[in-house]
N, C-alpha and C positions, 0 to 999 in steps of 0.2 A: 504493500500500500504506500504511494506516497506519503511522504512525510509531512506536508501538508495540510492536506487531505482529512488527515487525523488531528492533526491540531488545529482548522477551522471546525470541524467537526467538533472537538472539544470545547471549543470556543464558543461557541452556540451554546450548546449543554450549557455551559455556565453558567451566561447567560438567564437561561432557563431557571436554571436552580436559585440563580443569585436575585431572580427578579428586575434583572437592572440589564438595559439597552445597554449595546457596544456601537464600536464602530463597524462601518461598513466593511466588507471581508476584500471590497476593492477601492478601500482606501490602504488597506494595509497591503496590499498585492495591485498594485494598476494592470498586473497581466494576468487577476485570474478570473478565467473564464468561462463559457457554459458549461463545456466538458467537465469542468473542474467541479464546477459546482452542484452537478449530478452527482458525480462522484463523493461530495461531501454528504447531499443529502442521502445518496443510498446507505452510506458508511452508519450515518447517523441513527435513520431507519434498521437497518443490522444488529446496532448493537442493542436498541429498544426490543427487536423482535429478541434478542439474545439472553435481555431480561426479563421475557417474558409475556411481553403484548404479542399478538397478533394481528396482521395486515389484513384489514374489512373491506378495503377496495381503494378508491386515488381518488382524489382532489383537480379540477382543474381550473387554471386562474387566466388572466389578463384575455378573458374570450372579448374583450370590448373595443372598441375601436379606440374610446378615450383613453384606456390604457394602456395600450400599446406605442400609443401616440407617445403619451408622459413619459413611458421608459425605452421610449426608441427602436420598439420592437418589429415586427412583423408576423410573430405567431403567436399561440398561447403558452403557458409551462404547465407544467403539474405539480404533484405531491401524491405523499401515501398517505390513507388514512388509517386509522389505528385503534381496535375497541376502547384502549384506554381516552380515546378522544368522543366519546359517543356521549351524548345528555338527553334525557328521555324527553318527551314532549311537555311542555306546561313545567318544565322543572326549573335549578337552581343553579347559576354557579357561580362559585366562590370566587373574590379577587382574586386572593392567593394563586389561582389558577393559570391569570393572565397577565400579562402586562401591558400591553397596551394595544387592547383589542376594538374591533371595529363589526359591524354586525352584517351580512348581504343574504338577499333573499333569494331561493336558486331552486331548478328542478333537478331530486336524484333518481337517477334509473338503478336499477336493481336487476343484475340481470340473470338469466335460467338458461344463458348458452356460453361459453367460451366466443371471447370475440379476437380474432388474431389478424392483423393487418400483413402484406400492405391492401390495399386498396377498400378498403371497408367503407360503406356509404352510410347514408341518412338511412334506407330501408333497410339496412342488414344490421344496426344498431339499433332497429325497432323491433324487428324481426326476435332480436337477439333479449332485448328485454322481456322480464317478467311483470314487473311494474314499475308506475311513476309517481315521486310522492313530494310536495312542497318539504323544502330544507331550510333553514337557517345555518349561514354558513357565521363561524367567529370567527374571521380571521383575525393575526394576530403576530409581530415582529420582536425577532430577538434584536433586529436592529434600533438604532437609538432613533426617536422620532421619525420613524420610518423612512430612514434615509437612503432608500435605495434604487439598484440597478436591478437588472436582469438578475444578473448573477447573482447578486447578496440575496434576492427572495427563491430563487430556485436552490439554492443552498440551505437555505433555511425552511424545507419542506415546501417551498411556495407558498409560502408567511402563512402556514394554517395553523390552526390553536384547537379546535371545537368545533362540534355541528349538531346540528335536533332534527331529527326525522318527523315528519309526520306521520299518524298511524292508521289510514285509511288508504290500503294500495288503489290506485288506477290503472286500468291496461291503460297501455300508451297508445293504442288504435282507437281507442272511446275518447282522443283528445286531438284537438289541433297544437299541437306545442309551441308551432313560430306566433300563434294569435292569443294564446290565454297571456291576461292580464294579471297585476302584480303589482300590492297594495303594500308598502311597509311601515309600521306603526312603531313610534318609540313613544312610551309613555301614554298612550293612548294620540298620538298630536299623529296626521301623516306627515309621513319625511319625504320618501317620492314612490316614484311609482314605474313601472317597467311594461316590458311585454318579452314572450319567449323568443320574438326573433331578435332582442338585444346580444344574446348572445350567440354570435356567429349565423345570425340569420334563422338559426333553429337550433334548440340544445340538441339535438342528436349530433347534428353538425359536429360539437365540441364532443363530444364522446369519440364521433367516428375517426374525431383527428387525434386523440389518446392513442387508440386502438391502432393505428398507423405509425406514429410517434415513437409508439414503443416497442413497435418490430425493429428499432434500430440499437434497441438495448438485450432482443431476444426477450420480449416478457411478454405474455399475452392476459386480456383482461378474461376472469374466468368466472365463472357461473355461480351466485349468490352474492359479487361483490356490488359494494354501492357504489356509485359514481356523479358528484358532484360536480354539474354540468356549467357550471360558470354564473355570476351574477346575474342578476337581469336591472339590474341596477346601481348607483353611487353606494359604497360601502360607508354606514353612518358610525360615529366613533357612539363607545358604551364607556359609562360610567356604575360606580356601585349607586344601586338601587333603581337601575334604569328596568324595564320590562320591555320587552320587544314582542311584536307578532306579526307575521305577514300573512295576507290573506293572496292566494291563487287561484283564478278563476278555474273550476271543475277539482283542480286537487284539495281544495281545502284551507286551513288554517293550523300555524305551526307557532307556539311562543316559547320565549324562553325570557328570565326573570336573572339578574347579576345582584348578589346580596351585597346591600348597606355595608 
């Protein structure tokens, strides 16, 4: 393992533990790069599964045009998600938990087939789901005031913290996904509002480019995991005692509550 590698990887972890932002991984390295930063998140991801979690399915991020724009990008990244990252619907969680977290409203597919790229489309990632259910994504950065690149958020799981599933599956053929609307409430006040083609025009879109993505790592997405299909809206910042709910047209209603 690069040497590195492991000490960004550490780096983070601390972070983590210590509750307290760093600096960016390329401010302290100007040459490190995507590659690299895969590399750090899988390392990181390893040693969690090594302790003991298990991997419930990935994360995908920057599906929007605004931020791709902000971080100069052209595609989207990902991350892994992890049971120890799971918060049940209508429930609680602890600052301690986060540090400076932000709240987006998203659809996850759940899927009942092995999906392996390359070339996986919009119908064969619907095809391939079991169901579709409104999410609360928390993201969330080890970096200091979210000061980052490409690389420092794909290194850092692609800044994920937390997510709430909703508990009323939908097939994903009983819905139009680029047209259901998308309501997000903080504190009862709305903050904004989306639709499912914010994200890459249709979230399967963003699944089907996972699914392809990750043929270039040899990993294929597999059957029962969840997949967090990208915001469909501005990510709003959370405080203690704030309550959050998003409401999805046909999938429902998902909240989650950050204690005082």
């Amino acid at each position: 393992m690069n040497i590195r590698v492991k000490e960004f990887s550490d780096y983070l972890e601390s972070a983590q533990e210590k509750r307290q932002g760093v600096q960016p991984l390329t401010k302290l390295d100007p040459a490190f790069g995507i590659e690299d930063a895969y590399q750090v998140q899988l390392t990181t991801i390893q040693k969690k599964v090594a302790a003991g979690q298990c991997i419930v399915g990935k994360k995908i991020g920057l599906t929007s045009l605004a931020m791709q724009e902000l971080l100069g990008v052209n595609e989207p990244d990902y991350g892994h998600l992890l049971d120890g990252m799971i918060v049940e619907n209508g429930g609680s969680i602890s600052f301690d938990r986060v540090l400076q977290p932000k709240v987006e409203a998203e659809v996850a597919f759940v899927l009942k087939k092995d999906l392996q790229g390359p070339n996986i489309t919009i119908e064969d990632v619907l095809e391939a789901t079991d169901y579709v259910l409104p999410a609360l994504e928390i993201v969330d950065s080890r970096i200091e005031d979210w000061n980052i690149t490409l690389s420092d958020t794909v290194a850092d799981n692609a800044s994920s913290g937390l997510y709430v599933l909703g508990t009323t599956p939908v097939r994903a053929e009983e819905v139009n996904l680029a047209e259901i609307g998308m309501e997000l409430y903080k504190n009862g006040e709305l903050m904004n509002t989306g639709r499912g083609s914010a994200a890459l025009g249709h979230p399967a879109s963003c699944v089907a480019w996972l699914a392809n993505k990750l043929t270039e790592f040899g990993v294929t997405l597999r059957a029962g995991e969840v997949i967090l299909s990208g915001a469909l809206s501005a990510a709003v910042n959370a405080e203690p005692g704030d309550v959050f709910r998003t409401k999805i047209d046909v999938l429902g209603e998902v909240s989650v509550r950050f204690l005082p």
